[in-house]
ROFIVO-599737 format. One record per atom (N, C-alpha, C): residue in one letter; x negated, y, z negated. Coordinates in steps of 0.05 Angstrom, whole numbers, padded with zeros to 5 digits, always signed. Atoms other than C-alpha are relative to their C-alpha. Example, Ala and Ser with C-alpha at 12.3 -4.5 7.8 and 13.67 -1.06 7.14 Angstrom:
2
A-00018-00024+00000/A-00246-00090-00156/A-00018+00024+00000/S+00016-00024+00001/S-00273-00021-00143/S+00015+00022-00014/
***
This chain:
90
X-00017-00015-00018/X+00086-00393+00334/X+00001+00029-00008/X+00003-00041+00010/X+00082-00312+00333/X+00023+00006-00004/X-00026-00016+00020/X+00155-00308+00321/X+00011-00009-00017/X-00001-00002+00026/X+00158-00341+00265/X-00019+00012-00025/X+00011-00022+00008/X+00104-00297+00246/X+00008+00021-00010/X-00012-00029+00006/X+00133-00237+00255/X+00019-00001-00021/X-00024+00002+00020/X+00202-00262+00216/X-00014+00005-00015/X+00004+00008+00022/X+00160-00280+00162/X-00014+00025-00013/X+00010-00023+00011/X+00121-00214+00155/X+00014+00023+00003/X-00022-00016-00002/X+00178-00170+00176/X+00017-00012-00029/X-00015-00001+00037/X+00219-00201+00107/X-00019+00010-00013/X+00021-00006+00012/X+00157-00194+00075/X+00001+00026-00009/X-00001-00036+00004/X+00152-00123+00088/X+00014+00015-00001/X-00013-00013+00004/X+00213-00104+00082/X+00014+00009-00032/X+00003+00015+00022/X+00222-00142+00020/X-00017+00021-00024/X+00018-00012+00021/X+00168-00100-00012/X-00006+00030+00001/X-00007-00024+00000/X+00181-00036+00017/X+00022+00007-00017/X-00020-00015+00016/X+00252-00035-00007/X-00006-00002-00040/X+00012+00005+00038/X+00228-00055-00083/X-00027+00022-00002/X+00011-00026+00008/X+00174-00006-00078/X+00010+00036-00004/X-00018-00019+00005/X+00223+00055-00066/X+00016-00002-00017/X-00024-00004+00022/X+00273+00030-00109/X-00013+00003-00027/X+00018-00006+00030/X+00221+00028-00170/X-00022+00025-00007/X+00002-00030+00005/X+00189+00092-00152/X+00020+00012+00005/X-00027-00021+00003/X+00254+00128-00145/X+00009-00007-00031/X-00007-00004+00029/X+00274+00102-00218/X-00033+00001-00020/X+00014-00021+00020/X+00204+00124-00249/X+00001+00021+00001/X+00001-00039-00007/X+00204+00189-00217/X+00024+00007-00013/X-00022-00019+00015/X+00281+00202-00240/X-00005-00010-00035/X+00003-00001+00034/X+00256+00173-00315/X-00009+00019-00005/X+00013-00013-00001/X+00212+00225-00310/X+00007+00032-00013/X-00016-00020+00015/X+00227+00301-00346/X+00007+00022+00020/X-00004-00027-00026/X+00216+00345-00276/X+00014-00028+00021/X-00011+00023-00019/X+00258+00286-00237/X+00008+00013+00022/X-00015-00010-00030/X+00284+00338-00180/X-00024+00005+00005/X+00011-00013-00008/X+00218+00366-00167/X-00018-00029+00011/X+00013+00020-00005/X+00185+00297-00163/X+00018-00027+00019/X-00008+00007-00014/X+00242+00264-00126/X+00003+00010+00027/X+00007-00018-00030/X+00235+00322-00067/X-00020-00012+00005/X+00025+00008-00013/X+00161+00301-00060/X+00004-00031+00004/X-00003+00036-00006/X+00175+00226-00064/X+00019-00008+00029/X-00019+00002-00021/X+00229+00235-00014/X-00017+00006+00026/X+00016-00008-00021/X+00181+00281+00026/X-00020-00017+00019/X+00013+00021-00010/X+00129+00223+00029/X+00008-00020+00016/X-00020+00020-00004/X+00182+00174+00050/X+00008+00010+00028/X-00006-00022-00032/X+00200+00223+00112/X-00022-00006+00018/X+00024-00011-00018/X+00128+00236+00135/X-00008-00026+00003/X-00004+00031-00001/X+00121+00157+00128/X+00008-00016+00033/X-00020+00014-00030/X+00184+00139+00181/X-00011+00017+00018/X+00005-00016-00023/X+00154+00203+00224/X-00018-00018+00000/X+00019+00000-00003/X+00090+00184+00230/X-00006-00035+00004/X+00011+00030-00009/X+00083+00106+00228/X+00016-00007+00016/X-00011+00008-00026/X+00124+00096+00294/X-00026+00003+00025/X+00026-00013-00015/X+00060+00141+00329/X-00027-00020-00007/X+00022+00018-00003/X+00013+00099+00300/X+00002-00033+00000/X-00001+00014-00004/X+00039+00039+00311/X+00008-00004+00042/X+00007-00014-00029/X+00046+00069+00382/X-00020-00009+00012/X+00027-00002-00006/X-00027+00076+00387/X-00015-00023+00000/X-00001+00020+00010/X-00036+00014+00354/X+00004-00026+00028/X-00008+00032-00029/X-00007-00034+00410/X-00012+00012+00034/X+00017-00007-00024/X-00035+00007+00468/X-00025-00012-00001/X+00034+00014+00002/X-00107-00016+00436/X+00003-00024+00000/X-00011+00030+00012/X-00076-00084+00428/X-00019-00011-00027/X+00010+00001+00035/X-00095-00078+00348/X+00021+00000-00011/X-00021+00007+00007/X-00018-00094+00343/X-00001-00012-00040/X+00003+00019+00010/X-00040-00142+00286/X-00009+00013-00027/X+00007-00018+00022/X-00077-00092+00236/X+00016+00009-00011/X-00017-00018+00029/X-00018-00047+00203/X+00011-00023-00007/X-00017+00030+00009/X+00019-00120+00195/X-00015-00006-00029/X+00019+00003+00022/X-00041-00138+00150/X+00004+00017-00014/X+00011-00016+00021/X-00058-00075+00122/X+00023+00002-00022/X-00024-00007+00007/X+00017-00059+00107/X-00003-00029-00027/X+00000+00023+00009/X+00017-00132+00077/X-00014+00001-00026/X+00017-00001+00025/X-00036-00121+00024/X+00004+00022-00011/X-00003-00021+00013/X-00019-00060+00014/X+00027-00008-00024/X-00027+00000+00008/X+00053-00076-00015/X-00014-00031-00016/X+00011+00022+00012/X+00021-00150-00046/X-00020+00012-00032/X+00014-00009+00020/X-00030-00100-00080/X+00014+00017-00025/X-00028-00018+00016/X+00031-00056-00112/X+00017-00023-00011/X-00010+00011+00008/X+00070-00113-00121/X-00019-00021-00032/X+00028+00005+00019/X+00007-00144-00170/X+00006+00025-00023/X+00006-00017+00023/X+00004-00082-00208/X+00026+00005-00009/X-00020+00009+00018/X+00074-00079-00222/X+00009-00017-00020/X-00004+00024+00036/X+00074-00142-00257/X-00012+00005-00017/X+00020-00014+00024/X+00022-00117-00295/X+00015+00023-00013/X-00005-00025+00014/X+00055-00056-00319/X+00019-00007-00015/X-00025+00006+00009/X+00120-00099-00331/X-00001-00018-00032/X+00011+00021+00024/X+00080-00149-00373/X-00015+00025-00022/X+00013-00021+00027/X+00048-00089-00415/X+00027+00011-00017/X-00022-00015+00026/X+00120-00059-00445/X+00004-00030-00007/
***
């Protein structure tokens, strides 16, 4: 069924968006220039919500709806992977 689809990759991704911000926002403020690197982190985070509405826009007009779901998906699976890894190294 496609909407239990969607639920399931909408937690997913939200799931691993918010844990990706919240763990780059506390390395960037560990960090010794933490204002100058929390402006750009923030910046990225901006140009992000602009910009992936338009191409998710574009996206369902081609009916390639299905691609940022994925990509998004591995993307945040592939971050979430190297995290453990970094957690398991201290």
């Amino acid at each position: 069924d496609v909407f239990i689809f969607f639920v399931i990759m909408g937690f997913l991704l939200g799931f691993g968006a918010g844990t990706l911000e919240t763990t780059m926002g506390a390395y960037v403020i560990a960090q010794d220039k933490n204002a100058k690197g929390m402006n750009i982190l923030e910046v990225f985070f901006g140009l992000g919500a602009l910009l992936f509405p338009f191409l998710i826009y574009i996206l369902t007009e081609r009916y390639a709806w299905h691609f940022p779901l994925y990509a998004l998906f591995i993307f945040v699976f592939v971050l979430a992977c190297m995290w453990v890894v970094y957690l398991r190294r201290k």
